[in-house]
N, C-alpha and C positions, 0 to 999 in steps of 0.2 A: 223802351220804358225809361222814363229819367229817373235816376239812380237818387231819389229822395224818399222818404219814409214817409208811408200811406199810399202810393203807384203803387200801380201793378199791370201782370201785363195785360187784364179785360183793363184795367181804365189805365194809361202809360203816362196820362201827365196830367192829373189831380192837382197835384204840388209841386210847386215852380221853388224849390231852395236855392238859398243861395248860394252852400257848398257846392251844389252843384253847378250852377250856372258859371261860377268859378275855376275848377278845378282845372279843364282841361287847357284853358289859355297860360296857369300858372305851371301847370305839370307836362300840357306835352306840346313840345316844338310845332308850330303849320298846324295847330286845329283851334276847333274851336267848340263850345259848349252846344247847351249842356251835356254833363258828363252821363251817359246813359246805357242801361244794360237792354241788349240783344238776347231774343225769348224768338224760340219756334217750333213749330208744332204741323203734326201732319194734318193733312185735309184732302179727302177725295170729293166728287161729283154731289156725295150725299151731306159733306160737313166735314166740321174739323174731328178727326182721328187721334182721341191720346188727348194727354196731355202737355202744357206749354213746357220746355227745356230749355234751359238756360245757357244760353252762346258763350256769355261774357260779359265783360265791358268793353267801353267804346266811345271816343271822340268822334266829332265831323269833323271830315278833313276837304281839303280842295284836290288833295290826289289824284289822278285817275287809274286805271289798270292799264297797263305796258300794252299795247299795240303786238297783236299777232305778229311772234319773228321775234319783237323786242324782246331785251330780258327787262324783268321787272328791277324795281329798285331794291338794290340789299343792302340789306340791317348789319349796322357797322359795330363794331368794337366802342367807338368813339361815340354810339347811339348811346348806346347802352349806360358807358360812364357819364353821360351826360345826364341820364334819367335816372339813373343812381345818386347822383348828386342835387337832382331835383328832391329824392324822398324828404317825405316829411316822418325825420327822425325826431324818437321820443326824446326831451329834454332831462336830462337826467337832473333829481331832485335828489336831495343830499336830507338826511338825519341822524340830529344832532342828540346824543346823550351825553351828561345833563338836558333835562329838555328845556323847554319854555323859553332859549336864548341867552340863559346864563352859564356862566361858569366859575369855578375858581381857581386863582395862578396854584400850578402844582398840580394842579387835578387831573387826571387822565380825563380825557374826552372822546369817545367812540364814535365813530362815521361808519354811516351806511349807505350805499347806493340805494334808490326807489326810483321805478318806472311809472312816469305817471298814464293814465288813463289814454292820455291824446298821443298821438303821433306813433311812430313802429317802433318797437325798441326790439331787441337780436331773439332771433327765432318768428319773428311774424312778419306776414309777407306782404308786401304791395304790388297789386297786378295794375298793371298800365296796358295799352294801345299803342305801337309805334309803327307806322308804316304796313298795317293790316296785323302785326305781329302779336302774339299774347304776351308779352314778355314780363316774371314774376321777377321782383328783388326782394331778396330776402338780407335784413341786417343782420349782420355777424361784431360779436364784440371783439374789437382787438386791442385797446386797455381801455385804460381808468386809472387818471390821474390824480386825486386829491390835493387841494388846493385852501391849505388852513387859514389864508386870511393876513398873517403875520410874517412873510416870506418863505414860510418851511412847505415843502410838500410832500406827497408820499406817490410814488408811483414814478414811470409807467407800470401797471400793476393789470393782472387779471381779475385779481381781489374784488369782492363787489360788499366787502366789510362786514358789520354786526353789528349787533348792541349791547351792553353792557351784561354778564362780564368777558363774555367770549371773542368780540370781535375783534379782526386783527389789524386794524387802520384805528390808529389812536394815537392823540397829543397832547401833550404839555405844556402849555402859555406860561410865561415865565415870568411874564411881569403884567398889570392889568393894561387894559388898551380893550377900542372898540373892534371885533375884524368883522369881515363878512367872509365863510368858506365857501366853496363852491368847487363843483366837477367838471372834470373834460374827459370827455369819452372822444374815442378815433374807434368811430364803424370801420368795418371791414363790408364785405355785402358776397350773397353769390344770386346768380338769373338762374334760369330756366325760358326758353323760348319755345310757344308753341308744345309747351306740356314736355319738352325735352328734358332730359336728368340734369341735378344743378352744377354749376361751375363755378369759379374761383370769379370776381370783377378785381381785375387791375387797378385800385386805386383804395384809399381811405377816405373817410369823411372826417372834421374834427368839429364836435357839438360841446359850445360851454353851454352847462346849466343855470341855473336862476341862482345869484348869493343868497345864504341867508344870515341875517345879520345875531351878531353872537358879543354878546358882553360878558368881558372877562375880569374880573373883582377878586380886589384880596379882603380878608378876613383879618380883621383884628380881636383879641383873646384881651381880656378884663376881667381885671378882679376886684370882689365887691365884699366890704365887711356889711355883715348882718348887723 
């Protein structure tokens, strides 16, 4: 069934997406689209038995299976980092209090990390296809940088921040000036192959986020006879 919303697996290719007809040339090494989920179900003499059950996911590939005697081909270390570094991790979005992009010199300003909607961000997992293999990667945080705009930054940090008055990633602009802040998050990641318990992946990833642009104003005090 191709893995687009409205298939199923009585009708498996209704709708022709374009995430899907995408994915698997961007995400996995020797295959090709579309990216599609594998459904089976029993069936004797009289009909099908049961209902459909859900294999997976799944690219076409040009592979074929190892030659009686052969061994088959095996799933490397160096697979794996590689399709780790394919994930498409969430961008990490940054918020700003004071809101609305302004601020004042002197003011405290509090930063929050936000995960947006799209992409994996630490704790959710992306299953891929490698070489007939299930293999799960799961993002792991391993900091967070803060990136004020004006040279200063705060981290490498665990900290994922707050808002006003609690949180603990906060700055001081000292003179007015336009910045834009922005995050850098370094994933960690761990697999699971073939429903196996998860493991450590030998490498980082480092994802900057989107700036957002932040105007910093000073305040001038007057006085006025009645």
């Amino acid at each position: 069934m191709i893995r687009c919303e409205g298939n199923s697996p009585e009708v498996p290719d209704r709708v022709y997406c374009e995430w899907a007809a995408n994915y698997c040339e961007i995400n996995q090494p020797d295959s090709s689209g579309p990216y599609s989920i594998i459904y089976r179900r029993i069936a004797d003499s009289s009909g099908p038995v049961g209902g459909w059950t859900n294999v997976g996911p799944t690219c076409f590939r040009t592979d074929v299976p190892a030659r009686s005697g052969e061994a088959a081909a095996e799933l490397t270390d160096a697979m794996i980092l590689d399709q780790f570094h394919r994930t498409d991790f969430a961008l990490p979005t940054i918020s700003i209090e004071p809101p609305d992009g302004r601020t004042l010199v002197n003011l405290p300003v509090y930063y929050e990390l936000l995960w947006p909607d799209s992409g994996f961000e630490p704790g959710e997992t992306d299953t891929t296809d490698i070489i007939g293999h299930e293999v799960r990667i799961r993002p792991t945080l391993d900091s967070v940088t803060y990136h004020f705009g004006d040279g200063a930054s705060a981290g490498p940090t665990a900290s994922l921040g707050g808002p006003y008055p609690h949180g603990d990633i906060r700055h001081e602009y000292t003179s007015a000036a336009q910045v834009a802040p922005h995050i850098t998050v370094v994933y960690g990641g761990e697999v699971s192959v073939d429903g196996s318990s998860w493991s450590l992946i030998p490498g980082t990833a480092t994802i900057d986020g989107p700036a957002s642009p932040l105007d910093v104003l000073t305040s001038t005090s007057r006085l006025y006879d009645d």
